[in-house]
C-alpha positions in Angstrom: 17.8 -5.8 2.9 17.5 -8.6 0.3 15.3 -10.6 1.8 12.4 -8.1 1.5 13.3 -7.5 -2.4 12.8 -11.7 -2.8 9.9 -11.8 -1.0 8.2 -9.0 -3.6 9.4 -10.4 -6.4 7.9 -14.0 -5.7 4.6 -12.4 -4.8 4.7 -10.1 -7.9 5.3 -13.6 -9.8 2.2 -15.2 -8.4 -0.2 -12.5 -8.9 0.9 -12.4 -12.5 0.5 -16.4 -12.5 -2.9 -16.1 -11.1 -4.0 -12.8 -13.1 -4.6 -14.6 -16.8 -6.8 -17.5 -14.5 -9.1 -14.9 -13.2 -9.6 -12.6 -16.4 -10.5 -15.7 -17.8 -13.1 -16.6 -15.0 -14.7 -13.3 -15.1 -15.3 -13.3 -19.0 -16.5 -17.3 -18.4 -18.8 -15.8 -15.7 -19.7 -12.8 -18.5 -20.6 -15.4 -20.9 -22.4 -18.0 -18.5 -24.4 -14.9 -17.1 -25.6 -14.1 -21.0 -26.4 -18.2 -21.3 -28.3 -18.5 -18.2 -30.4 -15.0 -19.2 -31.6 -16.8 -22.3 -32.0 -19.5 -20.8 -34.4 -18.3 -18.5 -36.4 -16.3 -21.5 -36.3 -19.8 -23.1 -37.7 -19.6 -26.6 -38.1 -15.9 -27.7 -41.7 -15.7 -29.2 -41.4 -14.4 -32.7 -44.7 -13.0 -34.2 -44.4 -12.0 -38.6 -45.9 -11.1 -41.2 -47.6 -14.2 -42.3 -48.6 -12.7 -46.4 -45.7 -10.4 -47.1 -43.7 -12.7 -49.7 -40.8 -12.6 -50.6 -40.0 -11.0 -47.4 -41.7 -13.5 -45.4 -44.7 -15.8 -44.9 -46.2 -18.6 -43.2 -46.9 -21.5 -45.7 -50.3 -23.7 -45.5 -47.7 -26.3 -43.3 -47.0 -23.8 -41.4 -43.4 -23.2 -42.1 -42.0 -19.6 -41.7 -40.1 -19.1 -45.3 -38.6 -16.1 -46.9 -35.8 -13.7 -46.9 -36.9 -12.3 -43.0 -36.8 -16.1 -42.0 -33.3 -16.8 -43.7 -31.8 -14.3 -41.9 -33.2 -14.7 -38.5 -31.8 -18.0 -38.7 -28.6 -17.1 -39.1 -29.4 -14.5 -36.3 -30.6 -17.2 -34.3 -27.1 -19.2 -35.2 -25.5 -16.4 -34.4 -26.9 -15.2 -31.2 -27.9 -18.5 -29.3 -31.1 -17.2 -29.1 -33.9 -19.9 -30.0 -37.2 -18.3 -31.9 -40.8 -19.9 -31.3 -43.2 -18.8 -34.3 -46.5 -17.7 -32.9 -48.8 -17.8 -35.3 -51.3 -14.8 -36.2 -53.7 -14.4 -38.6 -52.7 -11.0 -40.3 -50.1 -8.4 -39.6 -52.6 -6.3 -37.6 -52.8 -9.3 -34.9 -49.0 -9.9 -34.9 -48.8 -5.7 -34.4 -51.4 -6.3 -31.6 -49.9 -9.8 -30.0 -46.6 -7.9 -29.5 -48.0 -4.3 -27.9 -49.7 -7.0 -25.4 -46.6 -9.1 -24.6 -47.8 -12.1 -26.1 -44.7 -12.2 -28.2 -41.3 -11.0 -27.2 -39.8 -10.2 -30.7 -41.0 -9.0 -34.2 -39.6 -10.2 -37.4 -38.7 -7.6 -39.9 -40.4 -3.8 -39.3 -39.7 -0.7 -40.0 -38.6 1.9 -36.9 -41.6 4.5 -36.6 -42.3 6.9 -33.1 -46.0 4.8 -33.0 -43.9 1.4 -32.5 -41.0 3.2 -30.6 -43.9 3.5 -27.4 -43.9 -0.1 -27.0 -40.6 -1.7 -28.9 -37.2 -1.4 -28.8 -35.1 -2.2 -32.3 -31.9 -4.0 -33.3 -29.8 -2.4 -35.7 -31.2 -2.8 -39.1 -31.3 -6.2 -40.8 -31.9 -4.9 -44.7 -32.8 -2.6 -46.3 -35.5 -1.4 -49.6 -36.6 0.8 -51.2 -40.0 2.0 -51.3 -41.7 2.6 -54.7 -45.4 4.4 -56.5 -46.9 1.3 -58.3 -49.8 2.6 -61.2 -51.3 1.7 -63.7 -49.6 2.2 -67.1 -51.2 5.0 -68.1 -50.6 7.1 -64.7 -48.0 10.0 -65.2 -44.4 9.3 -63.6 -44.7 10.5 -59.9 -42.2 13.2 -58.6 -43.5 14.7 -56.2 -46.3 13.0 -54.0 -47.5 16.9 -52.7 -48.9 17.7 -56.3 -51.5 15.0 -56.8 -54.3 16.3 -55.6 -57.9 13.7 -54.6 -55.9 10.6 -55.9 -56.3 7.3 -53.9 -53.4 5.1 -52.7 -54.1 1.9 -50.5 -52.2 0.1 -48.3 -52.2 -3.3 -46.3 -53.7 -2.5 -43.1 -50.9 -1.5 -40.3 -47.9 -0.9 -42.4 -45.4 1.7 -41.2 -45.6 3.6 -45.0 -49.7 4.0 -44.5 -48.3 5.5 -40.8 -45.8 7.6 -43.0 -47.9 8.7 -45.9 -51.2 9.7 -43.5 -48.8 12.7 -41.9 -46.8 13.4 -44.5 -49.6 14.1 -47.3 -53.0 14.5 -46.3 -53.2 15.6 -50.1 -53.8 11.9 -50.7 -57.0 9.5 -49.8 -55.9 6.2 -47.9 -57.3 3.4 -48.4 -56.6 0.1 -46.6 -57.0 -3.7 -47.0 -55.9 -7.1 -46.0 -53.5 -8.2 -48.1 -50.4 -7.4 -50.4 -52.3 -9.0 -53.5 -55.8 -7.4 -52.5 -53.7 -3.8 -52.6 -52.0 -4.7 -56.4 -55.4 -6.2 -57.2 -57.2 -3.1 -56.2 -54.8 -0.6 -58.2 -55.2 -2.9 -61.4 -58.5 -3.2 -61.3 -59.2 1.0 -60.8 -60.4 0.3 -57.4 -57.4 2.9 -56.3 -55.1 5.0 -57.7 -51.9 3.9 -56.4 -50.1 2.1 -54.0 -46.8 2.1 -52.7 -45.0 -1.4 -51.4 -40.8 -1.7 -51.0 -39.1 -2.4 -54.3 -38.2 -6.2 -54.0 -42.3 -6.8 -53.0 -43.3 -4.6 -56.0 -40.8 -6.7 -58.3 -41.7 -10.0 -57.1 -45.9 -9.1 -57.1 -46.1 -7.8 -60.8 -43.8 -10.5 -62.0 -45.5 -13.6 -60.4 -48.8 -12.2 -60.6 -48.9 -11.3 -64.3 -49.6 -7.5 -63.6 -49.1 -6.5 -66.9 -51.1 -3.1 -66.5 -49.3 -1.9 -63.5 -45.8 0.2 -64.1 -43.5 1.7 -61.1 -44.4 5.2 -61.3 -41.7 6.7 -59.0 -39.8 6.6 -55.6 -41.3 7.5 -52.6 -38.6 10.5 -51.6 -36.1 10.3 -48.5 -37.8 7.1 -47.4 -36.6 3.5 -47.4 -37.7 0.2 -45.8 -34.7 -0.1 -42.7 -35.8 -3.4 -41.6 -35.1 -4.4 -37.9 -36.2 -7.0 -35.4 -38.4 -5.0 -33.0 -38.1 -6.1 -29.1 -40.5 -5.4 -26.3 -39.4 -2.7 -24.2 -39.0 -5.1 -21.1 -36.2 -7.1 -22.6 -33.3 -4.3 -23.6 -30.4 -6.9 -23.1 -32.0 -9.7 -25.8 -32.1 -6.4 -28.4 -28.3 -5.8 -27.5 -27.4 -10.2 -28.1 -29.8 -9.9 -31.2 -27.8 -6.2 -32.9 -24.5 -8.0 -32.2 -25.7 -11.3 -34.1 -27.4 -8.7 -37.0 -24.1 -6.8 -37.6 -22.1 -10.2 -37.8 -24.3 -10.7 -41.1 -22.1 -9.5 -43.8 -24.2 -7.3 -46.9 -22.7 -10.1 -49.6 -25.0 -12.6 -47.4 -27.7 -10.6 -47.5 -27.6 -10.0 -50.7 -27.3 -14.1 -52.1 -30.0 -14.4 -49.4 -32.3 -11.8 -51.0 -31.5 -12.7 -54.7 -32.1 -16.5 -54.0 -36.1 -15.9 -52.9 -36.5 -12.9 -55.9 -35.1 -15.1 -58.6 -36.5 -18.2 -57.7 -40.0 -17.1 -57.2 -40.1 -14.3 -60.0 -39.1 -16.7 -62.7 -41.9 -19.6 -62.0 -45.1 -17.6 -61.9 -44.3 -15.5 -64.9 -43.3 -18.2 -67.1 -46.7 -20.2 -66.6 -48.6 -17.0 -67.2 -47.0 -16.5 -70.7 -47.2 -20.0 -71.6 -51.2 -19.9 -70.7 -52.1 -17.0 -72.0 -49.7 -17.5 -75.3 -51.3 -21.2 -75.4 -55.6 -19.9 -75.2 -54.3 -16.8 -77.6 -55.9 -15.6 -81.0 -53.8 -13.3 -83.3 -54.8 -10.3 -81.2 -54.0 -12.0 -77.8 -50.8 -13.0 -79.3 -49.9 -9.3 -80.2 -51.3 -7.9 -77.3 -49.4 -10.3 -75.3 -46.0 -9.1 -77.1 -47.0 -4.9 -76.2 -47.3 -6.5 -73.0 -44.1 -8.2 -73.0 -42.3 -5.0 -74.5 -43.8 -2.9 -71.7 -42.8 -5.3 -69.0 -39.4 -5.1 -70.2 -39.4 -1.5 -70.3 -40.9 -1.2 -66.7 -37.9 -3.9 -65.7 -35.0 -2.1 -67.3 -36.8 1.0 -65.1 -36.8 -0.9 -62.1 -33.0 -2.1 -62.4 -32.2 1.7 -62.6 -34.5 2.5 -59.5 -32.8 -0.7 -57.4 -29.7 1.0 -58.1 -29.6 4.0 -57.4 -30.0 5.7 -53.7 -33.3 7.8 -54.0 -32.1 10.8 -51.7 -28.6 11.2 -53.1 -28.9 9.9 -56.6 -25.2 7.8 -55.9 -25.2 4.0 -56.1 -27.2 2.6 -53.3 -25.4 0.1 -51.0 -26.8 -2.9 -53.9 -24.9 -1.2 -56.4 -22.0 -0.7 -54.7 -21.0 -4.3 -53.4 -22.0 -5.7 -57.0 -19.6 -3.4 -57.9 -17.0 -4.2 -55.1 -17.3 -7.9 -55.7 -16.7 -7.2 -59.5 -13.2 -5.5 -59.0 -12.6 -7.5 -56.3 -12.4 -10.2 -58.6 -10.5 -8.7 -61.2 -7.7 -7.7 -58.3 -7.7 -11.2 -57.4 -7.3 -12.9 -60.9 -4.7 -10.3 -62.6 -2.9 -8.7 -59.7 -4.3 -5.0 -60.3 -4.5 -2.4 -57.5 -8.0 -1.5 -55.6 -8.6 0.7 -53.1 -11.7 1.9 -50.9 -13.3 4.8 -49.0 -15.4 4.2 -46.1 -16.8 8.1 -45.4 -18.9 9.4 -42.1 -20.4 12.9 -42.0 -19.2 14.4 -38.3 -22.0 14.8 -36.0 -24.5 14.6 -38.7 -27.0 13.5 -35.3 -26.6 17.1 -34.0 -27.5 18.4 -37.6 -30.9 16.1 -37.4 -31.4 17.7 -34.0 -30.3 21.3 -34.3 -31.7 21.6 -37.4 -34.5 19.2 -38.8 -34.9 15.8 -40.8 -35.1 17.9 -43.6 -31.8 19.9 -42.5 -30.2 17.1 -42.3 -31.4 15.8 -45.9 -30.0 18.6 -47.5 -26.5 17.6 -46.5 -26.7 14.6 -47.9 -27.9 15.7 -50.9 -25.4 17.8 -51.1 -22.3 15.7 -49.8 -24.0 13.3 -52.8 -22.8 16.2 -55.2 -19.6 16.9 -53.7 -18.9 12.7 -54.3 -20.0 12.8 -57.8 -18.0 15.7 -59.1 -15.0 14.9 -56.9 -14.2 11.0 -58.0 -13.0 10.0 -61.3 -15.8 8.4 -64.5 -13.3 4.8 -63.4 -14.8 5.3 -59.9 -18.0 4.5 -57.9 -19.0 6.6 -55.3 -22.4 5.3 -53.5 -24.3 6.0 -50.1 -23.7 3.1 -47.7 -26.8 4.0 -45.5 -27.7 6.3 -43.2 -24.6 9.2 -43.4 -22.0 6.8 -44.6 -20.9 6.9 -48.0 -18.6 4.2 -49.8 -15.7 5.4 -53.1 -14.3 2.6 -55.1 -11.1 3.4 -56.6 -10.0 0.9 -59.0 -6.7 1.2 -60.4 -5.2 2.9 -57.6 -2.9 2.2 -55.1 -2.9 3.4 -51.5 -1.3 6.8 -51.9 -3.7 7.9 -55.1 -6.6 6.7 -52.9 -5.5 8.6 -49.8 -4.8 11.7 -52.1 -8.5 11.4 -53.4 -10.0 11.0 -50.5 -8.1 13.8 -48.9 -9.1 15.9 -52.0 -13.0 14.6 -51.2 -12.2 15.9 -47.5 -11.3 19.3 -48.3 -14.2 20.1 -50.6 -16.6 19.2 -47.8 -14.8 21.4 -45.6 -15.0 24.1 -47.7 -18.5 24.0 -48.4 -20.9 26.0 -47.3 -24.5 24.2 -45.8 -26.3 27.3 -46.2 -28.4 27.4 -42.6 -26.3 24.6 -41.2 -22.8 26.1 -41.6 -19.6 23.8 -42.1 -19.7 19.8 -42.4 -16.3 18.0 -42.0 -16.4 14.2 -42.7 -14.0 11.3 -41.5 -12.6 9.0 -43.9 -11.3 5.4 -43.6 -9.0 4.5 -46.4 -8.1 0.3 -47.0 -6.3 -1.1 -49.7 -6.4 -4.8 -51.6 -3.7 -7.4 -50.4 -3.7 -10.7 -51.7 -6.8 -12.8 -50.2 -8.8 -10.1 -49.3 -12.7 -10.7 -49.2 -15.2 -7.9 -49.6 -15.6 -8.0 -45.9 -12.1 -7.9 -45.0 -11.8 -5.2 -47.0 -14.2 -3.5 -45.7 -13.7 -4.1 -42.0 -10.0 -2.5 -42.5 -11.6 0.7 -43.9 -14.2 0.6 -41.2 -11.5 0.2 -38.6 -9.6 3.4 -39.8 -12.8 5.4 -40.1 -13.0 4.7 -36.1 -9.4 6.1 -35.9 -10.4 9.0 -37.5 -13.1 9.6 -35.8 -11.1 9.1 -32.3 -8.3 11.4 -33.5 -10.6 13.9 -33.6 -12.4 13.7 -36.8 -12.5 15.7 -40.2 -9.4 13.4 -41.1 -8.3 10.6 -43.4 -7.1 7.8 -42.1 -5.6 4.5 -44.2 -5.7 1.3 -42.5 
């Protein structure tokens, strides 16, 4: 009877021996098989927008520079997938090159049904948002439905011209070539209006010297959600490239976006002043300074609008890691407690479905309110994109921040939607500990937002 027993045991031994070797072949094979699929695409031809600085352009060299071509690289670091610039003369060719195939990816574009026939999309890169730019002497804009026979133009083939067109045929479009032609043709009363994303707008008027033009207003319920746009064909590169895109932290976007802004804002304003200030009379000079007074105005404006999340009216996800880094620090050098929310509206998906875009804009408005009444004036409560919200609580330690965010919970559950019903949202909860990092942090409150969302949702969870 024993020798049946032995002769089990030995072979149970040997298939455990032999088990690790062959989990480890098949995730080798897993990883060889994703190697030899790229390459056999070899390098993935990448077609941009070669005039949309800072975001990106093609230099008179040739080189691909801006904040699109920072962050592909590290994509492209990322990912093991190689990128081979094809060069176009305009947006509208690179728009065209891709529906025909002649290039497999697209840099930095904004998800719309039009490109949804021909592209598939990575999960977003960045994010902006997009703003009216006037002159100075247009009223502050509101609402887009009330201005009756006014003119706004566009670049030719933007996703916003696509956006505006349906959305208010109240307004004449206009198109041109170029980002500068559109600023040029607003400043010089050849238009009304146009409307670019807030870090073009920013960089244009300040290098260019557009000391007539003001930021009038938000475009509402609409930002830029920048992705890398893949032909149809090619599903499994758009999966390598959305796995590379969420590895990209938002504190590296962020130094990436604030190198290119900085940089390049400073330089072509200065020499501007200095010439004009330098050819001046007495009346240039003071007409210079009303200048300089309203350019300051229109900046402490445009800090707000950068700020703050047009739809909700919370911090916008800028704001929020600023802020984040900022205590951060101050738990770091003197030992004080932090704590963070990570907060995801249940089924919000069905709401956009069941119910409409607009529906579904209603709840976050409200959800926005619930936020701002329910955290403390010490906290910061800010939408993180999409239906995720972020809370900062400073000063507190895990058990005030699960309270709060408990507290936070129940409101939303007892809140009526109106034509929606009930909303219930999930909550992650994370503390500091000693060498945290904002994305450490953050990845511990993501990871107990999952486990509320697997337990079954309308929960709080602290990691």
């Amino acid at each position: 009877m024993k020798k049946p027993h032995w002769t089990a045991f030995c072979l149970t031994l040997l298939c455990l021996a032999l088990l690790p070797g062959q989990v480890a072949g098949r995730a080798s094979d897993s990883s060889l098989n994703e190697r030899e699929y790229l390459d056999t695409l070899g390098p993935i031809t990448l077609c941009v927008d070669p005039d949309w600085a800072p975001f990106e352009q093609v230099d008179g060299q040739g080189t691909y520079r801006g904040i699109a071509a920072d962050l592909l690289a590290l994509v492209s670091e990322r990912s093991g997938v190689r990128f081979e610039l094809l060069h176009t003369k305009d947006w509208d060719e690179s728009l065209e090159f891709s529906r025909q195939g002649k290039c497999l990816a697209l840099s930095f574009l904004n998800q719309t049904p039009t490109r949804d026939e021909w592209l598939l999309f990575t999960e977003p890169l960045f994010s902006d948002p997009n703003v009216f730019i006037t002159r100075e002497e247009h009223p502050f804009i509101s609402d887009p439905a009330e201005l009756n026979g006014e003119t706004i133009v566009f670049p030719r083939g933007t996703a916003m011209e696509e956006r505006i067109r349906a959305a208010y045929p109240n307004l004449k479009v206009l198109v041109t070539e170029t980002e500068a032609e559109a600023m040029d043709m607003v400043s010089t009363r050849k238009a009304d209006m146009t409307m670019r994303s807030l870090i073009v707008a920013a960089y244009t008027i300040r290098k260019e010297g557009l000391f007539n033009l003001k930021i009038a207003g938000k475009f509402p319920d609409y930002e830029n959600i920048l992705r890398i746009g893949v032909s149809r064909q090619e599903p499994r590169l758009r999966d390598i490239l959305s796995r590379a895109v969420a590895s990209i932290g938002p504190t590296e976007r962020g130094r990436i976006a604030n190198e290119h802004v900085s940089i390049n804002v400073h330089a072509g304003t200065d020499y501007r002043l200095l010439a004009r200030v330098a050819a001046g009379s007495f009346a240039v000079i003071a007409l210079m300074l009303a200048w300089a007074w309203q350019l300051r105005r229109h900046n402490h404006e445009l800090a707000r609008i950068s700020r703050t999340d047009a739809l909700t009216g919370l911090a916008n996800r800028m704001a929020i890691m600023e802020g984040l880094d900022s205590e951060l620090q101050r738990a770091h050098r003197y030992g004080r407690p932090l704590s963070i929310a990570m907060l995801d509206l249940d089924h919000f998906k069905m709401i956009n479905d069941e119910h409409g875009h607009l529906a579904g804009d209603r709840v976050l408005k409200l959800v926005g309110n619930i936020l701002a009444r329910m955290v403390r004036t010490t906290d910061t409560a800010g939408r993180w994109g999409g239906e995720e919200f972020l809370a900062l609580f400073p000063e507190s330690d895990p058990d005030h921040a699960l309270e709060a965010s408990e507290r936070i919970r129940k409101s939303m559950h007892e809140t009526d939607f109106g034509s929606v019903g009930r909303c219930t949202i999930s909550i992650g909860v994370a503390s500091y500990v000693p060498g945290d990092s904002a994305d450490t942090l953050l990845q511990r409150a993501d990871t107990a937002l999952y486990q509320a969302k697997k337990q079954g949702r309308d929960r709080t969870v602290r990691g």
